[in-house]
C-alpha positions in Angstrom: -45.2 40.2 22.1 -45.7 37.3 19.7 -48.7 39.1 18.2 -46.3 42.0 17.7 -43.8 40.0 15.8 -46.7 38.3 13.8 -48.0 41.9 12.8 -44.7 43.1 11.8 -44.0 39.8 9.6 -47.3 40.2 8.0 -46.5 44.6 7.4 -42.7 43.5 5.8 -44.2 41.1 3.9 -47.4 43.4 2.5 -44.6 46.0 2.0 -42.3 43.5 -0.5 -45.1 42.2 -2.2 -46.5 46.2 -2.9 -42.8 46.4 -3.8 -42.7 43.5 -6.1 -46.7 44.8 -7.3 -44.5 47.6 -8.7 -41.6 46.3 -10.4 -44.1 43.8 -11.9 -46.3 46.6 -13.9 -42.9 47.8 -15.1 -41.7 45.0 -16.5 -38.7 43.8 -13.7 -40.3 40.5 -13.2 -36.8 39.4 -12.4 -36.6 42.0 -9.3 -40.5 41.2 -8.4 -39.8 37.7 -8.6 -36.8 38.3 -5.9 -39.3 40.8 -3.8 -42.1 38.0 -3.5 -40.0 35.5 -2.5 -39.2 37.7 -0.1 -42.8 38.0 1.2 -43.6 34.4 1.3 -40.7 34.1 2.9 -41.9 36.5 5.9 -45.6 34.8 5.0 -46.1 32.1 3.7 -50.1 32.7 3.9 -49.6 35.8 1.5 -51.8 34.3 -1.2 -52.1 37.3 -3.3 -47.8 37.7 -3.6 -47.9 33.8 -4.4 -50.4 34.3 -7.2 -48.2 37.1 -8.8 -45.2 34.7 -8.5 -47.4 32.2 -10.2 -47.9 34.8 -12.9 -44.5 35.7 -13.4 -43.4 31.8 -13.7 -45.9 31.5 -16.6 -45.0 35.2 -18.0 -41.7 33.4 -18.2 -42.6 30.0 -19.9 -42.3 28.2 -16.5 -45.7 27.0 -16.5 -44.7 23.7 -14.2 -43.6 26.2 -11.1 -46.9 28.5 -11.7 -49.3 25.8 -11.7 -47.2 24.6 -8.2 -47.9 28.2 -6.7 -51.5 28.5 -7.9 -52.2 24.7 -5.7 -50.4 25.9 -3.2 -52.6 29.1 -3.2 -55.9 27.4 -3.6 -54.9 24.8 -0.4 -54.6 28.1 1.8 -57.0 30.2 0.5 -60.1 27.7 -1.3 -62.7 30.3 -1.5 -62.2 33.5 -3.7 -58.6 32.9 -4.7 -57.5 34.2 -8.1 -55.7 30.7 -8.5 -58.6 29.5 -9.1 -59.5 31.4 -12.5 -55.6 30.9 -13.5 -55.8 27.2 -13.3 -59.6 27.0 -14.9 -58.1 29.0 -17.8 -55.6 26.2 -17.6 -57.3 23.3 -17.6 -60.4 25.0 -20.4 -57.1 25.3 -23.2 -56.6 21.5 -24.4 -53.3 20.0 -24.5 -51.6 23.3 -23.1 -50.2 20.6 -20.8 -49.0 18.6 -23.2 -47.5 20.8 -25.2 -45.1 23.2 -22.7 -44.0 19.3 -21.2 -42.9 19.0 -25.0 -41.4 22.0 -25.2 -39.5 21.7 -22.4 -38.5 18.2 -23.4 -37.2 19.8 -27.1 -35.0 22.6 -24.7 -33.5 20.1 -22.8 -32.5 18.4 -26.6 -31.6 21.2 -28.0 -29.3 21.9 -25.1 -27.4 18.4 -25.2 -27.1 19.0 -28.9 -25.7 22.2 -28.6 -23.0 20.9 -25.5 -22.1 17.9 -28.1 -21.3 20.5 -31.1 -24.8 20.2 -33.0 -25.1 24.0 -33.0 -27.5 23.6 -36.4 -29.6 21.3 -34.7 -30.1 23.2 -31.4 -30.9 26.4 -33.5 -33.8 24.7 -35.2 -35.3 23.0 -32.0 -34.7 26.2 -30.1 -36.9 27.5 -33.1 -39.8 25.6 -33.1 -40.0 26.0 -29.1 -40.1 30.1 -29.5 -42.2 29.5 -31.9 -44.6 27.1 -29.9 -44.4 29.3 -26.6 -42.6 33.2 -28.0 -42.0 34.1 -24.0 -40.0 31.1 -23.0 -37.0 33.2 -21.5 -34.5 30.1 -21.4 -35.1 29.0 -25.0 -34.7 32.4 -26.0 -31.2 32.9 -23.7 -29.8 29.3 -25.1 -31.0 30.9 -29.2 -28.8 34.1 -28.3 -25.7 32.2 -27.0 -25.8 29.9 -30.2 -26.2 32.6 -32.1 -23.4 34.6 -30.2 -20.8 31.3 -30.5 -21.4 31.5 -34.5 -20.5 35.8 -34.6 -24.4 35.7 -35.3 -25.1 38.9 -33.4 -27.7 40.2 -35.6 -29.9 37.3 -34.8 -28.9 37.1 -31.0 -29.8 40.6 -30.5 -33.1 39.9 -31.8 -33.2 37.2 -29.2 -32.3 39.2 -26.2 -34.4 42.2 -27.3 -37.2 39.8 -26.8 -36.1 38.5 -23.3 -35.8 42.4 -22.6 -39.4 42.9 -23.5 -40.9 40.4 -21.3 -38.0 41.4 -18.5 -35.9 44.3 -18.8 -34.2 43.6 -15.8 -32.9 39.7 -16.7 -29.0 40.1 -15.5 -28.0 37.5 -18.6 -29.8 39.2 -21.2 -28.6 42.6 -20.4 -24.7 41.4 -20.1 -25.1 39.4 -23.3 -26.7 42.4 -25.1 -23.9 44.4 -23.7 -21.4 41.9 -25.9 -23.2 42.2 -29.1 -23.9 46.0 -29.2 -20.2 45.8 -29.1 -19.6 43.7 -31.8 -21.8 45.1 -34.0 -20.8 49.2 -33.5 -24.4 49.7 -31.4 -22.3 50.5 -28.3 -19.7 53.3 -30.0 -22.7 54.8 -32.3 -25.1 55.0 -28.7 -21.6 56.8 -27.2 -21.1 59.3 -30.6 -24.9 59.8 -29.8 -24.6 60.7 -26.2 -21.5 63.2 -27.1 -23.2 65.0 -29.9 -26.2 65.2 -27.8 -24.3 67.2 -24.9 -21.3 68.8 -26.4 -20.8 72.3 -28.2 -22.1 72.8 -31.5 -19.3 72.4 -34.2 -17.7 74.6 -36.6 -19.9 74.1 -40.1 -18.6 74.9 -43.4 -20.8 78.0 -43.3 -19.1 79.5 -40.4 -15.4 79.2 -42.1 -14.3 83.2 -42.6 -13.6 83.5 -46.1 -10.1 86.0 -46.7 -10.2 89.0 -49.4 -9.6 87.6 -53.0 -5.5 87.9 -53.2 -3.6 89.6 -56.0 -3.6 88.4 -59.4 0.0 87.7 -60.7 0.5 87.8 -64.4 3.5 86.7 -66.7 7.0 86.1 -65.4 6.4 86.6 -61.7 3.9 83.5 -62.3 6.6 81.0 -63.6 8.7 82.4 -60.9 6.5 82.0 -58.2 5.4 78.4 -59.7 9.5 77.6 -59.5 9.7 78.9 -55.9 6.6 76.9 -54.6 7.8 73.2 -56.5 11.3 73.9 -54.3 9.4 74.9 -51.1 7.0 72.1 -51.7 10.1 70.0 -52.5 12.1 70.3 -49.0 8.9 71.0 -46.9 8.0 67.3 -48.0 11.3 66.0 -47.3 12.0 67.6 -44.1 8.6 67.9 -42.7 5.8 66.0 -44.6 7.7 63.1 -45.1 9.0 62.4 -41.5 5.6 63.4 -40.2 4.0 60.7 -43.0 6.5 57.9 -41.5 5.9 58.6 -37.8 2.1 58.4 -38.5 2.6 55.0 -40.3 4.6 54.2 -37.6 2.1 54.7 -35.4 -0.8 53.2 -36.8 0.8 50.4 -37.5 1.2 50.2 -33.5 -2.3 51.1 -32.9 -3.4 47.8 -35.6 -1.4 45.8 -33.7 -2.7 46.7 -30.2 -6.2 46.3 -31.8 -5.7 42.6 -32.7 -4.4 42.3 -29.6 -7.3 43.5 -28.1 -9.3 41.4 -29.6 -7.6 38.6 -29.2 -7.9 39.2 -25.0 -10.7 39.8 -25.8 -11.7 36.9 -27.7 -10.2 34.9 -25.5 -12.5 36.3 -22.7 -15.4 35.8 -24.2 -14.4 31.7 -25.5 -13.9 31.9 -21.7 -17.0 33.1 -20.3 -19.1 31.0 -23.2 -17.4 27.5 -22.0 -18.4 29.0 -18.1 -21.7 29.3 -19.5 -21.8 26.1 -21.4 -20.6 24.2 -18.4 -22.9 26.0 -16.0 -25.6 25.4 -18.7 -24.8 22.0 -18.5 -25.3 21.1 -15.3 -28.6 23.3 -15.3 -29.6 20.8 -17.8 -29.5 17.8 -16.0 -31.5 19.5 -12.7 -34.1 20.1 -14.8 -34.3 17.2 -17.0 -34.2 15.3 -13.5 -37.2 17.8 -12.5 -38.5 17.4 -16.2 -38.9 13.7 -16.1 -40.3 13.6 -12.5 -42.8 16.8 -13.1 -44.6 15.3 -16.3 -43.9 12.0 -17.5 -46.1 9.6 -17.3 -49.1 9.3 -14.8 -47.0 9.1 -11.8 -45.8 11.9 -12.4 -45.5 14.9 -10.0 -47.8 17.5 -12.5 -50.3 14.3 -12.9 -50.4 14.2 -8.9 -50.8 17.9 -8.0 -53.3 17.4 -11.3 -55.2 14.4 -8.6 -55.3 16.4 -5.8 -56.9 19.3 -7.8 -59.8 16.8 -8.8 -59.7 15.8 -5.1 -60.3 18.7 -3.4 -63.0 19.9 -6.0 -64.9 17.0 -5.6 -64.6 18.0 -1.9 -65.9 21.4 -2.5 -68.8 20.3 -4.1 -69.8 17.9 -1.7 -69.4 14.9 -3.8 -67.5 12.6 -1.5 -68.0 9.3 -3.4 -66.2 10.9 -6.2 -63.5 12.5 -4.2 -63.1 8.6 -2.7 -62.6 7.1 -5.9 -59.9 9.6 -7.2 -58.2 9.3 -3.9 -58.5 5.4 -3.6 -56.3 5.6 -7.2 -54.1 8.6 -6.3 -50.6 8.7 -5.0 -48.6 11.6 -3.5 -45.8 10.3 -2.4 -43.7 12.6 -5.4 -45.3 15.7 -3.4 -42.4 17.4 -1.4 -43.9 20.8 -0.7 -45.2 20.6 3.4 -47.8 22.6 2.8 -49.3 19.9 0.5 -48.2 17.5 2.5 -50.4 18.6 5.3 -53.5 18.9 2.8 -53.2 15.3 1.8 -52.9 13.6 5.0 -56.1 15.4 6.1 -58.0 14.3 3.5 -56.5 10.7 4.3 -57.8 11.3 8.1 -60.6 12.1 6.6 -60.9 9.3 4.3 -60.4 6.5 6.8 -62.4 8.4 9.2 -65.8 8.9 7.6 -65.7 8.8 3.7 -65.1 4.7 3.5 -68.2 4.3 5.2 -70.2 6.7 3.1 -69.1 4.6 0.1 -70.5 1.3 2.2 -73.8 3.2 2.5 -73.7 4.3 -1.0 -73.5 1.0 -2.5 -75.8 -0.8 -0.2 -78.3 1.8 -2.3 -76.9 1.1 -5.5 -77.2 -3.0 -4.6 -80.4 -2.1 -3.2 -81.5 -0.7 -6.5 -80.3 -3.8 -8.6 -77.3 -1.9 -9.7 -75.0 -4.4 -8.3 -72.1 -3.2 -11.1 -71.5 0.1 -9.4 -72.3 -1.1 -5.8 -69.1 -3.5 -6.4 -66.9 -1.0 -7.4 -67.7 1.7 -4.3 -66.9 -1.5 -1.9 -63.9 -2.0 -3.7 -62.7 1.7 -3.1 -64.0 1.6 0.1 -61.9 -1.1 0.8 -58.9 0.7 -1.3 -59.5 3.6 1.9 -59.8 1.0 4.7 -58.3 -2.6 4.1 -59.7 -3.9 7.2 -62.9 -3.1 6.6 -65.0 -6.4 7.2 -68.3 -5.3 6.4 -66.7 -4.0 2.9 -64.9 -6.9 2.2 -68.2 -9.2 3.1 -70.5 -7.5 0.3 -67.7 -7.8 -2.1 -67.6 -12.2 -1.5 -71.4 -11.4 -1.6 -71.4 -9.6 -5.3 -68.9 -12.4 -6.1 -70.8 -15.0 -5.6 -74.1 -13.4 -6.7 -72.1 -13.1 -9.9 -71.3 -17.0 -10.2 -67.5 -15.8 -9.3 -67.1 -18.7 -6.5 -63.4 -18.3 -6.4 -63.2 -14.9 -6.0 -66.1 -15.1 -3.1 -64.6 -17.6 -1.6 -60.9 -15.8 -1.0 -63.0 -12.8 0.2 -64.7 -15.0 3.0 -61.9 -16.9 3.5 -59.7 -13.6 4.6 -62.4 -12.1 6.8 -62.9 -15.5 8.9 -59.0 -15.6 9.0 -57.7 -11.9 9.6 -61.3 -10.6 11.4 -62.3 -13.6 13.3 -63.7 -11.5 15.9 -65.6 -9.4 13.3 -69.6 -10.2 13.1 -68.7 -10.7 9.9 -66.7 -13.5 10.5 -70.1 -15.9 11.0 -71.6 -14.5 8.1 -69.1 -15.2 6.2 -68.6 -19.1 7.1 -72.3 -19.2 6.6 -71.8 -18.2 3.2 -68.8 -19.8 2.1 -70.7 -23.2 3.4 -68.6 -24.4 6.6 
């Protein structure tokens, strides 16, 4: 039974990532973004659907969450994983890194400029980040809204049509776009389109039946006929023209009015759904500036971790554990929430503690062995980064100390073996060395 409800897991989740496959190679990347999740959810080992998400993140400009999809990828799948390529290509283009954390950073400005009134200033640093990175979705969305607030809607629709390129199916793009083809006449020209296109042909000029040619009047019947038509013409426009004229002044002087008022409600709406935005907007803004700030600033940061771990668990793959050692006996992790990653780091710690601090005893016995005392000092010290209460370690460092004329140094690294490893056999060597 539980293999039956593992197969079925693993067929709904293959069936929403074929799903999200689709919508993908027709440009819904919002609706295959919703049907991958979907899959991970149901299988979280469904590397190939976390690889497209990854895809669709950077399609997006969200290069921070596709880099976290593609680790996440390569930690359950190492061998023949697409992730790997995508974060190669990464990695071979130089200060990519550096420069979408920048332009996140100038969104993030722009946005606070544009909730404290600076709508110039927004516009231009919204600018230079399309400019810097043309598919970043949000950029674009915050341009179109600025541009909306100022009656812009020219320049907004150019905005949106972009987002609508790289996702047709983004919900904000296609309800903003929706508010400036009205404004602009788009929506009641695409409605006269789609009436022409499936009504009746109209009456043209050249269907119009001409009458017979009428009866040429000459002489006084024409002066009489010219008096009778000024009095006809006379009480037909008071009785008839003239009443009709007022009513239809009448009435579109109504139908003004209910116009303004029309748009008034309906300005009024809008100022009402931009302030909703602005304050929803708002609040986005300090989620991600939190995120921002604890994704890539600095070297402690969570990018310049996940970046560690990458360097980690290559070294790994190639076999070069003295490398992956040092990395690791530098490294933190403690930003890393995801389990998953979690799980890979404390088994390379296990790992670490188990068998690799040793390896980097043995390696720089060679090194010492060789004369390169230098290096040989450096893998003790990282061995002893691994495994503090490693006496043997801690021995050859006093050793290289003293070798170096360093007595002080030595003599603290003596000191703390005879008084925390006094069972150690260490613990003689080292009062033999430190001379008591």
């Amino acid at each position: 039974m539980h293999m039956d409800y593992g197969r079925k897991n693993q067929q709904i989740a293959n069936s929403f990532y074929n799903l999200g496959l689709e919508k993908a190679r027709i440009r819904d990347l919002s609706g295959a973004a919703q049907c991958l999740k979907k899959s991970l959810h149901f299988n979280k080992y469904q590397t190939d659907a976390r690889n497209l998400l990854g895809l669709i993140y950077y399609e997006n400009g969200e290069v921070a969450d596709a880099l976290v999809q593609w680790v996440i990828s390569m930690n359950l799948q190492p061998d023949h994983n697409l992730a790997d390529h995508y974060l190669d290509e990464i990695q071979r283009k130089p200060g990519q890194l550096e420069r979408e954390s920048q332009n996140v950073k100038t969104f993030n400005q722009a946005l606070l400029h544009a909730q404290n009134g600076s709508d110039d200033l927004a516009i231009l640093q919204l600018a230079r980040v399309v400019e810097s990175n043309p598919n970043f979705v949000k950029a674009h969305l915050l341009l179109a809204l600025l541009y909306m607030g100022r009656e812009d809607y020219s320049k907004a629709g150019r905005s949106l049509y972009k987002i609508l390129q790289i996702d047709k199916s983004n919900q904000k793009a296609l309800y903003y776009m929706s508010i400036v083809k009205q404004n602009t006449g788009r929506a009641d020209a695409e409605k006269r389109k789609m009436v022409k296109a499936f009504s009746h042909r109209k009456m043209e000029d050249d269907d119009v039946i001409i009458p017979n040619t009428y009866r040429e009047s000459t002489g006084i019947s024409t002066v009489l006929h010219i008096i009778i038509g000024l009095v006809l013409g006379m009480f037909a426009f008071l009785f008839l023209i003239l009443p009709a004229k007022t009513k239809e002044l009448k009435r579109q002087r109504d139908d003004a009015i209910m116009v303004y008022m029309q748009k008034l409600n309906s300005a009024n709406q809008k100022n009402d759904m931009l302030q909703n935005d602005y304050d929803l907007l708002e609040a986005q803004a300090k989620e991600v500036q939190a995120r921002l700030d604890e994704l890539t600033t600095g070297n402690t940061s969570v990018m310049a971790q996940y970046q560690e771990l990458i360097a980690i668990l290559q070294s790994y793959r190639a076999g070069d554990y003295v490398s992956a050692a040092r990395a690791f006996a530098g490294a933190g992790f403690d930003l890393i929430e995801d389990e998953g990653m979690k799980a890979i780091v404390e088994d390379i710690r296990q790992d670490m503690e188990a068998n690799v601090y040793q390896k980097l005893v043995d390696q720089g016995l060679s090194l010492w062995n060789g004369g390169n005392k230098t290096e040989a000092l450096e893998l003790f010290k990282a061995s002893l980064a691994i495994r503090p209460d490693n006496a043997e370690a801690l021995f050859y460092v006093g050793r290289l100390y003293q070798a170096g004329g360093d007595t002080e140094n030595a003599n603290a690294a003596f000191d703390k073996i005879v008084g925390e490893f006094p069972d150690s056999e260490y613990a003689a060597r080292a009062k033999n060395a430190r001379g008591y």
